[in-house]
N, C-alpha and C positions, 0 to 999 in steps of 0.2 A: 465177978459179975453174975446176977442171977441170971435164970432159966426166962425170964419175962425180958428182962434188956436183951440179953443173947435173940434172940427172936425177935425184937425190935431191928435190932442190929442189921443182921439176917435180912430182914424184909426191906429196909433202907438202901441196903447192899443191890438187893434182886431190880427194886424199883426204878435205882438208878440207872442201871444197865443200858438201857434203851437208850434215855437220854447223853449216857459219855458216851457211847457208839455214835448216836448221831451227831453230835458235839464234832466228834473227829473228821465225820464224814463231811460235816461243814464246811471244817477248815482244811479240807487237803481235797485241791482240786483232779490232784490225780486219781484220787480214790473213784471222785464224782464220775471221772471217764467208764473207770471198771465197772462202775453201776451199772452204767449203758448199756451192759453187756449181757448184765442177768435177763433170762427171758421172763415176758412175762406169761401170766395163765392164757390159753387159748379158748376163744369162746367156740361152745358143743355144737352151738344149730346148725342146720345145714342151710339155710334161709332165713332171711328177714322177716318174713310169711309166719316163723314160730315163734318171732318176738311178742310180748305182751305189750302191744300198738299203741301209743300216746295218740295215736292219727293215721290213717289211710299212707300216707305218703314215707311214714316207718318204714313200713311191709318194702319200699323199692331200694334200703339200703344195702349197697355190696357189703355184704359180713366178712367173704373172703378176701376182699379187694386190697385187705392190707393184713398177711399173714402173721406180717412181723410184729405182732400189737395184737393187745385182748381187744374185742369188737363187741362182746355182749357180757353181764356178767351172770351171775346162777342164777337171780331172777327173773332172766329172759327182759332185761333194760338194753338197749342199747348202749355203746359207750362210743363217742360221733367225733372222727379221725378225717384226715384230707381225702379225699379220694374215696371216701364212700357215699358221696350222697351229693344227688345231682341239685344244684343251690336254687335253678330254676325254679323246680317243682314243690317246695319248701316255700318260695315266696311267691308263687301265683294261689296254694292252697290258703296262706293266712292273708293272703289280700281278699280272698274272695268269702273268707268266714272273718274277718273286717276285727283280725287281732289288733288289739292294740296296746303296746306295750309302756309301762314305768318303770326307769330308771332311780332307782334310789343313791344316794350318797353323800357321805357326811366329813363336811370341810371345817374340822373345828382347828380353833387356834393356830398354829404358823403353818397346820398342812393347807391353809388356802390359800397362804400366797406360793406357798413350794407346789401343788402340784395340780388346783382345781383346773385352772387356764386349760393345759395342756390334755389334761382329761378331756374335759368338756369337746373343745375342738377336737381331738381325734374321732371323739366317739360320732362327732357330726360327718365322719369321715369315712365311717366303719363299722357302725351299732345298727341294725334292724334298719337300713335302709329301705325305702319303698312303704312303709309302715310306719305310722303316727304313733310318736313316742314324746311322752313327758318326762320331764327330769324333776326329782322330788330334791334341793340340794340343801341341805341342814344341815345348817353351822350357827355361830356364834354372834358372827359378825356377819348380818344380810346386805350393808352396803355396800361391802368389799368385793362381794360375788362380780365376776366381769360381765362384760358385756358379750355376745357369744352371737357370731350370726348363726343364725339356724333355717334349716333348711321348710320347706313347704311341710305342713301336720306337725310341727315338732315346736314344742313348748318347755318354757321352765318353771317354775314352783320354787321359791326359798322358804325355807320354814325356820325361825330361830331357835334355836337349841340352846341350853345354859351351858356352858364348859366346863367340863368337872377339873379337878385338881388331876388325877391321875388318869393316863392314857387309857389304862386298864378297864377303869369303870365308862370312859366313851367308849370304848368297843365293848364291852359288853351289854351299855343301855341301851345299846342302838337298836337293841331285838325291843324291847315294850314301843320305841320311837316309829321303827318302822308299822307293828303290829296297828298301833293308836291312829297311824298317817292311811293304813290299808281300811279301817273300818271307816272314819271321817269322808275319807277322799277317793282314795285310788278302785276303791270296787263298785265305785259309780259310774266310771268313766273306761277301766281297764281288764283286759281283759288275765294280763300276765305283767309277772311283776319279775326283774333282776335286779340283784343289789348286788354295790360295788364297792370296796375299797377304794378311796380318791389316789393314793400314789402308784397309780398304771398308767399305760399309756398305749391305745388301740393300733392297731398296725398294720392286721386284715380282716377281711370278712370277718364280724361276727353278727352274724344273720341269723334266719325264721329257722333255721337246721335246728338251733340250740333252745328255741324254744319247747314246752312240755308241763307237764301236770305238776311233776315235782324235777329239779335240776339240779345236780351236782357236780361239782367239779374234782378229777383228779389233782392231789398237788404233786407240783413240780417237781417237788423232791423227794417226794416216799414211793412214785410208781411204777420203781425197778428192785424196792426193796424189800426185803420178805418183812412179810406181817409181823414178828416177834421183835421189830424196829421202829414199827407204827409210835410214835409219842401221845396215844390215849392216855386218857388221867387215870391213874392206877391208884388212888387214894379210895380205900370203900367209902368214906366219910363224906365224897362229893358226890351230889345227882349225875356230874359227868363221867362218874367210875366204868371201866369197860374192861372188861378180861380179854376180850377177842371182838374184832370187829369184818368188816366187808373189804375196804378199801380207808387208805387215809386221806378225807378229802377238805379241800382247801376252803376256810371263810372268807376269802376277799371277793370269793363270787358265789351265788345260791341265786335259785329263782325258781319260777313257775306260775301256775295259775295265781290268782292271788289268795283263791282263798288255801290252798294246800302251804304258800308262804307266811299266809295270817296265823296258820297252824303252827306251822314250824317255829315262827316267831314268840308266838304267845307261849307253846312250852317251854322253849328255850328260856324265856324272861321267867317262870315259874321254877324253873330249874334253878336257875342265878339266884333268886330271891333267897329259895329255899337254904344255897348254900351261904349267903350271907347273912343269914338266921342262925347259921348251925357256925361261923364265922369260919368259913372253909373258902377258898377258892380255888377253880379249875386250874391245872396246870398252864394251859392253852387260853384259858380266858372262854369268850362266846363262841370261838374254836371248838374245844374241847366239849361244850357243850351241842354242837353243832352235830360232830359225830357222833355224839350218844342218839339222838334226834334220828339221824340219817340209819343209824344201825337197824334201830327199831322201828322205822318208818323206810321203809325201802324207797328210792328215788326212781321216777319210770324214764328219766335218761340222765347219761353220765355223759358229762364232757371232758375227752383228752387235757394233756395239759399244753397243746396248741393254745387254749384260750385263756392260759396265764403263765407266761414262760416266763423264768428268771434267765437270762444271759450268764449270769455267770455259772451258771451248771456248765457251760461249753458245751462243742458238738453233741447233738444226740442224734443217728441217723431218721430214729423212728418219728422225729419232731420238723417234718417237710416244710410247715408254714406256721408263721408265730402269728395267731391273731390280738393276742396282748402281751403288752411286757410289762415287767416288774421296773416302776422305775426306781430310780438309785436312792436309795435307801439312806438318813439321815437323821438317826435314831437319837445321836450325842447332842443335837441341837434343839429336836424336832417333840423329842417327847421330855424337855426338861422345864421346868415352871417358869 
């Protein structure tokens, strides 16, 4: 074997790493327990007061009020835990600067009879209550969408979407779909935008706390684990290539004002493009590119992974209240033609 294969070899070997580790750590719930246990990094401020303010009402979060948990990260972001922040004063501040928020989310092909319904209604249960919120819902099939009582201020929108052949390329054209629906629509009417993966299902509070400029989410399963475990796409060949990043954070949820989400989106689909030019795809999909995004565009709050919990991680103490769950996942059925 020459000196260029060996080196190939070599790099293959390295690349892998990450993902049989986490591979493992999937499948052995014991391990997932031991995770629980890593601590994580402690945020430096001594105060809310030193945060870099998305809003007045930043400044009055307990930082200390939950030792056991990172609460800020090195950009002086918030990262928004149970018990730090009084939910009152979060939803008398965007009721009286008259937020109003859009839901986006995209029900193609059988995830709209497995899992719209039950989104929908939870979220009327538990999304930005007290505040007038649209739901942007883009699928395939607009007649199948349900009927949904909804509450006073709160509206829906179907948009038909074409259905691609592979799972892969709907989650990742959702970034141009959403971008196209924020210029047309949503920046005339709204003030902040969150988008969702349809197979969840709401449980508590998730309210005006989580709203902010730019919004990110910790995922469930990488935020007890050291960084050299993150699954970045380590390919140089892809726009979503990362050596090292911040945190690893989840794409079933993002959000923010709209137009910092129109940003984030229209890279992201410039990003994808690019690699399907060069015939490369992200490991992670619009994932992957998500966190290249998020690295080099710092987020000005982070949300625990309270607001997208899988169950099957089991006990975590640090995880008090689950405001969304991962519902049950049907991969064999759901994403085959």
């Amino acid at each position: 074997m020459g000196y260029v294969q060996k080196t190939k070899s070599v790099l293959k070997c390295v690349l892998c790493i990450p993902i049989t580790l986490c591979a493992f750590y999937f499948l052995s719930p014991s391990l997932r327990l031991l995770i629980g246990y890593l601590p994580m990094d402690k945020c430096s401020l001594e105060s809310a007061k030193m945060l870099s303010l998305d809003n007045s009402v930043d400044a009055s979060l307990d930082l200390w009020s939950r030792p056991d948990v990172q609460t800020c990260t090195s950009w002086k972001a918030p990262i928004i835990w149970e018990g730090m922040f009084n939910p009152d004063l979060y939803d008398q501040m965007h009721k009286i600067e008259e937020s109003y928020v859009a839901l986006t989310v995209f029900a193609v092909g059988r995830y709209l009879d497995a899992y719209l319904k039950n989104f929908l209604n939870s979220s009327e249960h538990h999304f930005m209550l007290g505040l007038p919120v649209t739901y942007y819902v883009f699928t395939d099939v607009p007649e199948k969408v349900p009927d949904i009582k909804l509450r006073p201020q709160r509206s829906i929108k179907v948009i038909k979407v074409e259905k691609s052949s592979r799972w892969q390329d709907i989650s990742m054209m959702r970034m141009k779909t959403i971008s196209d629906v924020i210029e047309s629509d949503i920046r005339h009417h709204c003030t902040h935008v969150f988008c969702f993966d349809v197979d969840q299902v709401f449980t508590g509070r998730f309210g005006s706390e989580a709203l902010g400029d730019s919004v990110a989410l910790l995922h469930a399963h990488y935020y007890h684990l050291p960084q050299k475990l993150f699954t970045y796409d380590r390919n140089p060949k892809s726009k979503a290539y990362m050596q090292t990043g911040d945190f690893y954070y989840h794409a079933a949820i993002f959000g923010g004002s709209w137009k910092s989400v129109k940003a984030l989106t229209e890279a992201c689909y410039q990003s994808i493009l690019e690699d399907k030019q060069n015939n490369v795809e992200a490991l992670w999909h619009d994932e992957s590119h998500l966190n290249k995004y998020l690295w080099l565009h710092k987020p000005s709050k982070v949300l625990s992974p309270e607001y997208c919990w899988d169950t099957s991680i089991g006990y975590r103490s640090d995880i008090r209240v689950t405001r969304l769950l991962w519902a049950p996942k049907h991969y064999d059925t759901l994403r085959t033609p």
